[in-house]
KEBATI-477479 format. One record per residue (C-alpha): residue in one letter; x, y, z. Coordinates in steps of 0.1 Angstrom, whole numbers, plus 2048, in hexadecimal, padded with zeros to 3 digits. Layout:
# KEBATI-477479
AXYZ...
//
This chain:
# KEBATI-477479
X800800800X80E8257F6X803846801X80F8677EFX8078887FCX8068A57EBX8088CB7EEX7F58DE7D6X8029027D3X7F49197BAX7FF93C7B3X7E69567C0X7E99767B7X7DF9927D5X7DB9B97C8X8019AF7BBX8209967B7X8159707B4X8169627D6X81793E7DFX7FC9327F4X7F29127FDX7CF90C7ECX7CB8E67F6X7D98C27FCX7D18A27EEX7D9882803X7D88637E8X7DC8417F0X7DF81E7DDX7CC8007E8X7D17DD7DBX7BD7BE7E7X7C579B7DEX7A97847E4X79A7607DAX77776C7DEX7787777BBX7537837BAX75A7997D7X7727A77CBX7617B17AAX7447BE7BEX7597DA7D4X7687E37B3X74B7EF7A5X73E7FF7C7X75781E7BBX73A82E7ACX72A8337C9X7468407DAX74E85E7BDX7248627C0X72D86A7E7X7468837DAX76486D7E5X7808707C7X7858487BEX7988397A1X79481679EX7A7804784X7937E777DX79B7C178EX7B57A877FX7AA786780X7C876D783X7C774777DX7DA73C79AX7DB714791X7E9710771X80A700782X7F26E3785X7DF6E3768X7FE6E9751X8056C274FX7E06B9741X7E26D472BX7FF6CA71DX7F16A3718X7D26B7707X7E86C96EDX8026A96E6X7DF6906DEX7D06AB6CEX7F46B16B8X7F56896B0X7D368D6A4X7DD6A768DX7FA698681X7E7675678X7CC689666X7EB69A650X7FC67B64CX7DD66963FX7D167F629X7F2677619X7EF653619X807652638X80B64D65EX81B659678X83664A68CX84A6516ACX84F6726BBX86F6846AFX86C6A26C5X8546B16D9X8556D66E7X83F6E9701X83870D6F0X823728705X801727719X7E973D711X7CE747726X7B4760715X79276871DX774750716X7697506EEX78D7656E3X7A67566CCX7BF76E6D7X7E77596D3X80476A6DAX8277596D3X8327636F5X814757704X7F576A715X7EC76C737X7C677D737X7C3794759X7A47A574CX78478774DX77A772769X777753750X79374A740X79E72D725X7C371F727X7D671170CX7F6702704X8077016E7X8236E16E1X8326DE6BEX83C6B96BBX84B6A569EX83F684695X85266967BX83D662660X83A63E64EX83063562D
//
């Protein structure tokens, strides 16, 4: 948490020379909460209004929604996108009279986690703050052997 304090000092001018008076102060402060109860959360940030309608000066950025798990949900998303790459490869190989072998390689790329019904990719990967509901990706490039 940070306060600033500040001096406002505006130049005045009385029946001559500018002088210096002090013509107000502003005390500011920055709040951050951290909080599991996500809906709460959500709710005091949009109770701002009603403190700017009581003449209390608020700005409220609006709430970033983290996903806090993907650690553990990293390894089935990474099963999801290898199957889900064999698939595709056996569809390409058949189509050309082929099939697939063994793995040659196999590389982890970048998660991405956008908001529900966006196709938003990034090659460094996205990490969506701004919706509650998220979808999470992964991306693995793999390279299979292919037999006639």
């Amino acid at each position: 948490m940070s306060q600033v304090f500040d001096l406002i000092i505006l130049p005045t001018s009385v029946n001559g020379p500018l002088y210096n008076d002090i013509e107000g102060y502003i005390l500011s402060q920055t709040l951050e909460v951290r909080s599991y109860d996500v809906e709460r959360i959500t709710g005091v940030s949009r109770q701002a209004a009603e403190l700017i309608n009581q003449g209390i000066e608020v700005i409220s950025n609006a709430p970033e929604y983290f996903y806090t798990k993907l650690p553990e949900l990293k390894y089935d998303l990474l099963s999801v996108a290898t199957k889900d790459a064999k698939i595709r490869a056996e569809q390409m190989a058949s189509s050309a009279g082929n099939k697939i072998g063994a793995i040659r390689s196999a590389r982890m790329g970048v998660f991405q986690i956008t908001p529900l019904n966006t196709y938003d990719v990034s090659d460094w990967g996205m990490n969506d703050t701004t919706s509650l509901e998220k979808k999470a990706n992964a991306v693995v490039k793999v390279d299979f052997a292919i037999a006639a």
